[in-house]
N, C-alpha and C positions, 0 to 999 in steps of 0.2 A: 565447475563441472556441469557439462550439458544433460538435460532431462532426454530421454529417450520418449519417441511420440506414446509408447504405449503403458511408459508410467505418470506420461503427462495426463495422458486421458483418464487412466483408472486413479489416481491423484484428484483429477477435478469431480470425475464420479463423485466418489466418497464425499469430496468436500462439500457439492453443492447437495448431495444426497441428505447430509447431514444438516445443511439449512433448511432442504424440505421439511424438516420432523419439527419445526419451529413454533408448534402448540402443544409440543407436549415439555414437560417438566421434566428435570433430571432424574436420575433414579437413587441418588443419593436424597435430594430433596424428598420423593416419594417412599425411601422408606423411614426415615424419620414421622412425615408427617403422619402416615397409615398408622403408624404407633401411639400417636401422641393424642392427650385426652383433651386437647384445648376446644371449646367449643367457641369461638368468635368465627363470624360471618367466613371472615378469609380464611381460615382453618378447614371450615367444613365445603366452600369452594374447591381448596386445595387438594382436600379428599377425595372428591367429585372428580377431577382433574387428572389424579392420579389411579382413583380406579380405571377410568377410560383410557388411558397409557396401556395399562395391565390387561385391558380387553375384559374386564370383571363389570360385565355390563348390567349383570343383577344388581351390585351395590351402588352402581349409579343409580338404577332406578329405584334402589331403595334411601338414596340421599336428597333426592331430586323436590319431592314431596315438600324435604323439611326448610329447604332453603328458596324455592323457585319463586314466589311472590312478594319474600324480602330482598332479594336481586331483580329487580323490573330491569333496572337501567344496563344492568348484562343481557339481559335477556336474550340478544343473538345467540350468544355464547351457551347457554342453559338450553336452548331450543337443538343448538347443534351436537351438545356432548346427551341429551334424552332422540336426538335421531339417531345416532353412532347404535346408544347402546338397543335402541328398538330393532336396529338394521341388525344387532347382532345375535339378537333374541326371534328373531325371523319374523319380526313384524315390519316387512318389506311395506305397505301400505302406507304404515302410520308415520314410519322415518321422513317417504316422499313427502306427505304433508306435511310435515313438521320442517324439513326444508324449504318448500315452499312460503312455509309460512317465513320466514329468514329472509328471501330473496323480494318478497312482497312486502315487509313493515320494514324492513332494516336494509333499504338497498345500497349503502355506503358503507355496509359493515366490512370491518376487517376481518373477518370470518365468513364473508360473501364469497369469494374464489375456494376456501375449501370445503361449503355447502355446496356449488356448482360441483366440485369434482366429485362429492359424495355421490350428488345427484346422478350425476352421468353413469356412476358404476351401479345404481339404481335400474336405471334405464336398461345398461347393460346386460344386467340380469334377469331383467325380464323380457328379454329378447325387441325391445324399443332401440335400435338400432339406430334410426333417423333422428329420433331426441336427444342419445349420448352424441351423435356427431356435431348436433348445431349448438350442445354448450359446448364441446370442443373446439370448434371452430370457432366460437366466440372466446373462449378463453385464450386460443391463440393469438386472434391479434389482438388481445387487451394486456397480455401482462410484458413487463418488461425484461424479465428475464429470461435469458437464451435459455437454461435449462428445462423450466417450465414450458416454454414455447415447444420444446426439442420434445419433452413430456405427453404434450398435448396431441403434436402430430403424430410421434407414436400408438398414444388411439386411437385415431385415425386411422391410419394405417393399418392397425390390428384390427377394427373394425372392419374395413375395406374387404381383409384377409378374411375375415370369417363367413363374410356374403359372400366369397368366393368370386371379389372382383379384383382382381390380379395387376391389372393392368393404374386401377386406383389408387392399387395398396399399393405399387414399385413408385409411383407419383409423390405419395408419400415420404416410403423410405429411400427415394434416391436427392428428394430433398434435405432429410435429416440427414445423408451419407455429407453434401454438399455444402449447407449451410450451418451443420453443427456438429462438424467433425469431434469434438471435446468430449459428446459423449461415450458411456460405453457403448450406446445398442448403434451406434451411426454405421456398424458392418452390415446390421442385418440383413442389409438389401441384398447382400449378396444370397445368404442363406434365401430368403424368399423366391429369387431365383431356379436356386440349386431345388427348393421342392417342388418347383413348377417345374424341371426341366430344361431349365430356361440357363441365358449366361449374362451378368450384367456389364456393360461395360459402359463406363462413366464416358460422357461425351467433353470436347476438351474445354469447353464452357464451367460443365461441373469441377472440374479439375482446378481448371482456374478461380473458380468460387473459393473451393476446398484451403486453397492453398492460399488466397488473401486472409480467409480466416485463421487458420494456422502460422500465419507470417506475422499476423498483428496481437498472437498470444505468446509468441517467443517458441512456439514448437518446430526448429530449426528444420530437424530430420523430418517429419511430418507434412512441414510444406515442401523441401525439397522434392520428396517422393512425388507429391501433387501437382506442382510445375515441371515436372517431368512429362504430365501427359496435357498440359495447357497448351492455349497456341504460345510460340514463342516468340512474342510481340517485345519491344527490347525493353517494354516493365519489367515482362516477366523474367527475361535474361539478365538486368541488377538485381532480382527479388533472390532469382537462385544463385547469384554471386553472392549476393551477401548472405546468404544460408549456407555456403558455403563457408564465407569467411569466419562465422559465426559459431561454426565446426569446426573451425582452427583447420581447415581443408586448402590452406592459404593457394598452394599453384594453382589447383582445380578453380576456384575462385578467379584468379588473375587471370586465366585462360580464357575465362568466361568475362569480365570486365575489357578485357582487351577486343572481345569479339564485337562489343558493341562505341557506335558512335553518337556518343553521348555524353553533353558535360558530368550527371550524375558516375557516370560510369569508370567516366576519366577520376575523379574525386575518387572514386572506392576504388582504382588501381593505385594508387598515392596511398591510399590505407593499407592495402593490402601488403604492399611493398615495407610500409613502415614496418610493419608487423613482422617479416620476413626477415627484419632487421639489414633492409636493404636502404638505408637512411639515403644515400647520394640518390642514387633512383627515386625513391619516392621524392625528394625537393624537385627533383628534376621533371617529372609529372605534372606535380602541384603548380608549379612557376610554368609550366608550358601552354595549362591554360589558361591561363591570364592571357598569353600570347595571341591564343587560337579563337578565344570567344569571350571578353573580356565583360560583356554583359549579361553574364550567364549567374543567376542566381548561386549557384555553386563554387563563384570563380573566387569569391570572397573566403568563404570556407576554403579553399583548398591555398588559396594564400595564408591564411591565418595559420593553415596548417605546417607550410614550407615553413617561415617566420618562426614557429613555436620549436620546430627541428631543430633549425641554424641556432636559436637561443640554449636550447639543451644539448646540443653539441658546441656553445662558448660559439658561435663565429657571430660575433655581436654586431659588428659593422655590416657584414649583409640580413644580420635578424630587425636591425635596427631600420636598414632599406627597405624590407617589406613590411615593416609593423606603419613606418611611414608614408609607402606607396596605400595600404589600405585607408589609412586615415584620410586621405586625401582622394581617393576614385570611391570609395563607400561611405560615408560621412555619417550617413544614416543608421547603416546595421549596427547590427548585436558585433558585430566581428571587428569595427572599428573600437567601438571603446573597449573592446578586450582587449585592441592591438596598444590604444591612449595607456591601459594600464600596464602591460607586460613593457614595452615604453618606458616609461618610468621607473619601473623598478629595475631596467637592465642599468637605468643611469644611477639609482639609488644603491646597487649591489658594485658597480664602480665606485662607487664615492661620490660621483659627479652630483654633489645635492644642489647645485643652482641648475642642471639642467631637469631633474628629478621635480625639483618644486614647480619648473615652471609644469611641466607635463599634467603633473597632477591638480596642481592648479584650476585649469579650466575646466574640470568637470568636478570637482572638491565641493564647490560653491552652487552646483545645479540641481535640479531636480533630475531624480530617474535610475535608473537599475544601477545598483552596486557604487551607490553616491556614497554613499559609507566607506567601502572601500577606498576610494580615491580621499576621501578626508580623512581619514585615519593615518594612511600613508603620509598625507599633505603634512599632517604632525609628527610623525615620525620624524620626516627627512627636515621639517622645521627645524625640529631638537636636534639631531646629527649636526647641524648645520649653525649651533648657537643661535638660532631664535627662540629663545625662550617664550616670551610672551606666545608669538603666533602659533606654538604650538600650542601653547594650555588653552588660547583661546578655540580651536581646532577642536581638541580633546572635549571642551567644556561644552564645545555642541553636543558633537556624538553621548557624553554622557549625561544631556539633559534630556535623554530621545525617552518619548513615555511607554516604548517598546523595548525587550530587552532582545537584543541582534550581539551575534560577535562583536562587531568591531565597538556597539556601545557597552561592552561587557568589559574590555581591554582598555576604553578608555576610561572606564572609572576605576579599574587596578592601576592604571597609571598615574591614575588622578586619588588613589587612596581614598576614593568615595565608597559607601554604601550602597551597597548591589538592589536596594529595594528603589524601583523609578519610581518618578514623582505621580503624584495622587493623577488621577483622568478626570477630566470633566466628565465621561460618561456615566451615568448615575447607574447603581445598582438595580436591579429590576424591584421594582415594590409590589412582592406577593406574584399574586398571580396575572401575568398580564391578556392571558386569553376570555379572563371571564365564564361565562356559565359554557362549558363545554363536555360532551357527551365522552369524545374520546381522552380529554385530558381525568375526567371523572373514573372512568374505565383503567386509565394507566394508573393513576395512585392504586385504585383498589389493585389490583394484579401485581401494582408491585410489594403490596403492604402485604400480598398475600407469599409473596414467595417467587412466584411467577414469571421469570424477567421475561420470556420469548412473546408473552401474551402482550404484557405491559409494553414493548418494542413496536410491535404492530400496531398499537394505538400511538404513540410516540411520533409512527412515521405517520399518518394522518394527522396530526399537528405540522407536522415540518414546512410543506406548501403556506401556512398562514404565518411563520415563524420570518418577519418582514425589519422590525423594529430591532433594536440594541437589546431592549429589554424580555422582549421574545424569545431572541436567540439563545441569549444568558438564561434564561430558564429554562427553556426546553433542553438546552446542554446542561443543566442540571439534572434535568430527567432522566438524560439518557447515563450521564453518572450515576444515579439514584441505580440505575436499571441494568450497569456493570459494560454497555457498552461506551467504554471508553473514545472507540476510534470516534463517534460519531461525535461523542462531547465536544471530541478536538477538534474537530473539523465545522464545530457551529460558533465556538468561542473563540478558536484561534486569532489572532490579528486587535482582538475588540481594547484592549491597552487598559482594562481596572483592573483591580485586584480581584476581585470575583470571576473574570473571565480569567487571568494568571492558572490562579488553582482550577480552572477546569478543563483550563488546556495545555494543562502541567499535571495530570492527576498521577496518583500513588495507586495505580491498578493492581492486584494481588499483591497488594501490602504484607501480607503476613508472610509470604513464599519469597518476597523479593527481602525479607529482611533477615527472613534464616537463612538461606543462601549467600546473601552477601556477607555476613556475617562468620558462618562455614569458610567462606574462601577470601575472609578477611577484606572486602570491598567496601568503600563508600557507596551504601543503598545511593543516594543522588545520582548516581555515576549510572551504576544498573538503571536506575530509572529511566537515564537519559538516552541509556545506548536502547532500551525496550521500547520507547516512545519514538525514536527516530527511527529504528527500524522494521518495527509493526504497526504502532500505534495502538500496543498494548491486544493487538486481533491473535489469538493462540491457533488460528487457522491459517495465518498469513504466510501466501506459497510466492516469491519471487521471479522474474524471470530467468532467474542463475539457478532456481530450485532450493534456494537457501528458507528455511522453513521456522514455523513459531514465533514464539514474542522475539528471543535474540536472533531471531533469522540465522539459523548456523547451517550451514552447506553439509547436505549426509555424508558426504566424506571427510570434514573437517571432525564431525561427530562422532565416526566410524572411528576414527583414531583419537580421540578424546575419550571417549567413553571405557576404556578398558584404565586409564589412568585416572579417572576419575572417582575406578571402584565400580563401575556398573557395569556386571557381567551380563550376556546374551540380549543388549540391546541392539533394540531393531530402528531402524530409520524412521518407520513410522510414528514411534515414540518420542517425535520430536513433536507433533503437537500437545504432548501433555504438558500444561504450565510447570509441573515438578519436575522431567527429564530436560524442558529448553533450557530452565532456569540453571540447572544442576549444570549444566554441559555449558553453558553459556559462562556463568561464572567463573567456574573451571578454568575456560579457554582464557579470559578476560587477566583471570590472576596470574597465570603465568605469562603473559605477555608483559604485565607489570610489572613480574618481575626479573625476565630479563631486557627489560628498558629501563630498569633501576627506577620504577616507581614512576616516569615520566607518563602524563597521561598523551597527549597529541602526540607522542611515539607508537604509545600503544595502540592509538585508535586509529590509527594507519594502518599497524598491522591485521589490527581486526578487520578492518575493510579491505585492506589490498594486501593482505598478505606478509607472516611476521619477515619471509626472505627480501622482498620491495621497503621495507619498514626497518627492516637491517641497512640493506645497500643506502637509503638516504639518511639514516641516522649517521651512518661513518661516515657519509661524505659532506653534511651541514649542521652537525650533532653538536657544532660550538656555533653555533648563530641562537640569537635570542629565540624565542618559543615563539611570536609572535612571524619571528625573521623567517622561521624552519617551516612553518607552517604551511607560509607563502611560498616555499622550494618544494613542496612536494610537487612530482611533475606529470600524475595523475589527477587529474581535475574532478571526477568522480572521489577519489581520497581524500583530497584535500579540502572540498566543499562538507564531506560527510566529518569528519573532524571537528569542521567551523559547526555545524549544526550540531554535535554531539555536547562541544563547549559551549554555547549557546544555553541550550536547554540545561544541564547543567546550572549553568549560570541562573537561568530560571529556577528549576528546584533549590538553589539556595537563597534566592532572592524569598520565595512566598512559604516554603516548610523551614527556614534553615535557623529557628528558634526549637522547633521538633528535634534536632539532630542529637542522635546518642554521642557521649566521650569519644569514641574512637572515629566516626561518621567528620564528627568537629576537627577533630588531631588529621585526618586525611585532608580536610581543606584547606587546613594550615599549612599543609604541606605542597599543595596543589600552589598554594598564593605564592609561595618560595617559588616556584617552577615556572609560575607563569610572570608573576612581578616582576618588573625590573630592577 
């Protein structure tokens, strides 16, 4: 289901809206802690912290007194929540100095960009007009986020507007209209106009801006609309072909792919067609430029793409032609050893395992992308073949990898080994490896105190020095410690110990993933793995399909789930709450299991591509091995999300899978049946 431009924008609004608010404290947190009689440091912090949420800027200034010169080392922090509450008590003087004093002792603070912005509405206020623009201007080009950026010129702009320079302020918001169409105010320009009298009309530059932008966030309809008023340069004629394609608008597309002479163009007619379900014409396409312009970046892809046709429509002898015409004029690309493996396996699903071994062979034994794959297969088609030996020797590779990947997950079920990989030489981090440091000092206390959004922003001031093995493992601790998962994952992932395993395998809303699964009868491991592949545990995470939350579920999949689920008058937006993804996600997960009769790589086809596409390939290779099925999916986006579901999977039972409850356990057993040979 495609996003329409104007819930993509009001969608990002909210989203990134919601990160701006990233110093204050939840309101669950605050009102517990407003209640509570604990008097420790980080308590009466948190107090502090939470009255200035609330705008009760007397009780700040009445906590301020008892805590401010036992906190030195916050002090940014304590100078900026006594300016907030001074600004709000109309001690406009004392705030600015109090700022000042911030950007003058503490000029690395992570709290220095939201002293700048206070300042500027300082300025504002007191009709310093020249002052707010040049921290404006400075905060525009220092920060890296398009929102903020988009923020900044915004007051600009409004500044512009209220000297009554017209012609400044349209400069302004015809840039925000151009360069950051995502947000919500990017129309204003027009209204600015309409009060001047005036009429704007985007010149075909800006248009073209507009719509690279919108083209490279997935807002189909959005860029379309804006390469309509672009030059039509023949970029911009594939951009709006494939925004069209992308719209399921398939002739309109082709119409437009056909107008233009270009190998790009020729390759998205070959798509277009396939999609159309025009299979003979698209090969027919695909194979004709090879003909026309055989050294065309493109020409490999659109062979690879005829070749993969002729294979799913069975005509093996001409798939088998082009997988070997590519291997032989591409040597290099990614598209040849796709074609070396689909190769092999055309001769492995024959039977022909002497021409299958050799195939896989030579890249089995190499370095480099998806060398796994090819040695896995290598043992496969070994043991097909009565090589016993060469194949366990195959296997004994793949299952000595100190990484846990698919194909080394399959070969130690075949090899009936032990899911935990062998110890790493990389040493656990000893303590703390950054030494005496301000911001890692800052994030303990802020996390000790409750605080994660505060203790995050010092977090990311570590990250730049974050170089070493033992660094990384720590500071992805931190951010465990601090609840943001995605980021754990993404600093430990790959590092091959046990300390890095569990932090980039984490149990993120632990206690919601285990009544849930439990409710809809799941192996928590399973949930864990399908939430980590498909967020990364982020409960804001928006896709380019608009599939939404930790379980990424599409609002229409939602829409119809949720009345079976028992949950009356929900709204789509309540799909970023961890309790409604969970619930709906679960839900979906379990009945898919079970009408796959409990098989998981059935089901998780279906969850990604759909249970109708995950029906038609179950009946048609539903008696081939699990391993065999897997490789027949003939979606490559499905059948890679599968291999990484089982994967991690395979992770959470390798580093928690002594933690697992009776029933958690009795599902793996069952899983080992399904997957084992």
């Amino acid at each position: 289901m495609k996003k329409s431009s104007l819930s993509v924008f009001l969608l990002a609004f909210l989203i990134l809206a919601a990160a701006s608010q990233g110093a204050r404290a939840n309101h669950a947190d605050c009102e517990k802690a407003l209640l509570s009689a604990e008097e420790t440091l980080e308590a009466r912090f948190l107090k502090l912290h939470c009255h200035a949420q609330n705008d009760q800027h007397a009780e700040v200034h009445g906590i301020l007194p008892e805590i401010k010169d036992k906190l030195i080392f916050i002090e940014d922090y304590i100078l900026y929540y006594e300016a907030e509450a001074a600004l709000g008590l109309g001690q406009r003087e004392r705030a600015e100095e109090l700022l000042l004093k911030i950007l003058k002792h503490h000029p690395d603070s992570a709290i220095g960009h939201d002293a700048h912005e206070l300042l500027a509405q300082i300025h504002l206020k007191s009709d310093r007009h020249a002052e707010a623009e040049k921290i404006y201007s400075r905060l525009a080009l220092r920060t890296d986020s398009k929102w903020k950026k988009a923020v900044h010129l915004k007051n600009l702009g409004e500044i512009k507007e209220k000297q009554g320079l017209f012609h400044a302020a349209s400069g302004m918001f015809e840039r925000i209209w151009a360069e950051h169409p995502e947000v919500s105010f990017s129309d204003y320009v027009f209204e600015l106009h309409k009060k001047n009298e005036k009429t704007f009309t985007p010149s075909p530059q800006q248009f073209a801006k507009r719509g690279e932008i919108l083209f490279k966030t997935g807002n189909w309809e959005g860029a379309l609309e804006a390469f309509s008023g672009a030059p039509q340069t023949s970029a911009v004629r594939i951009k709006t072909g494939i925004c069209l394609y992308r719209l399921s608008r398939f002739p309109e597309a082709l119409e437009v792919f056909s107008g233009v002479d270009s190998p790009k163009a020729f390759y998205w007619r070959g798509v277009t067609l396939m999609s159309m379900e025009k299979e003979k014409e698209a090969i027919g396409v695909f194979e004709l430029l090879h003909k026309l312009n055989p050294e065309s970046r493109w020409t490999a892809k659109s062979l690879l793409k005829a070749a993969r046709l002729r294979h799913l429509r069975e005509e093996f002898e001409e798939a088998e032609r082009l997988y070997r015409l590519i291997i032989e004029k591409y040597p290099k690309r990614e598209e040849a050893r796709k074609s070396a493996w689909n190769l092999g396996w055309i001769h492995y699903r024959k039977k022909e395992y002497e021409k299958a071994l050799e195939v896989f062979s030579d890249r089995a034994w190499a370095y480099g992308a998806e060398r796994e794959r090819f040695l896995y297969w290598y043992a496969r088609t070994a043991e097909r073949r009565g090589d016993k030996p060469g194949a366990l020797f195959a296997l004994g590779k793949l299952a000595d990898s100190r990484k846990i990947t698919y194909y080394s997950f399959l070969a130690k079920l075949r090899l009936k080994k032990n899911l935990i990989p062998p110890q790493s030489t990389a040493a656990a981090h000893p303590g703390n490896p950054f030494g005496k440091n301000s911001a890692l000092k800052k994030f303990l206390f802020f996390a000790k105190a409750g605080i994660h959004d505060l203790a995050l922003r010092e977090a990311e001031l570590l990250r730049p020095r974050a170089k070493t093995v033992g660094q990384r493992l720590y500071l992805a601790s931190l951010y465990m410690q601090a609840q943001d998962y995605k980021s754990s994952i993404s600093l430990a992932n790959g590092l091959g110990s046990p300390e890095a395993l569990r932090l980039s395998f984490p149990k993120g809303f632990e206690e919601r993933v285990r009544f849930f699964s439990q409710k809809y009868a799941l192996d928590e491991f399973l949930v864990y793995s399908v939430i980590r592949e498909e967020s990364h545990f982020d409960r804001e995470a928006v896709s380019v399909s608009d599939a939404r939350g930790l379980m990424q579920l599409l609002p229409s999949t939602a829409l119809e789930t949720a009345p079976k689920a028992g949950l009356s008058g929900f709204k789509t937006s309540q799909l970023f709450s961890p309790d409604i993804n969970l619930e709906l996600g679960c839900y979906y997960l379990n009945w898919l299991l079970e009408i796959f009769g409990g098989n998981f790589a059935v089901s998780l086809a279906g969850y990604n591509g759909g249970p109708t596409s995950a029906k038609t390939w179950y009946e048609k290779n539903g008696a081939l091995e699990i391993d065999e099925f897997v490789e027949e999916i003939p979606f490559e986006q499905s059948r890679n999300y599968v291999k990484k579901i089982l994967r991690s999977y395979a992770a959470y039972e390798a580093v928690y899978g002594k933690e697992k409850d009776q029933f958690s356990r009795q599902s793996f057993e069952k899983f080992l049946k399904i997957m084992s040979p």
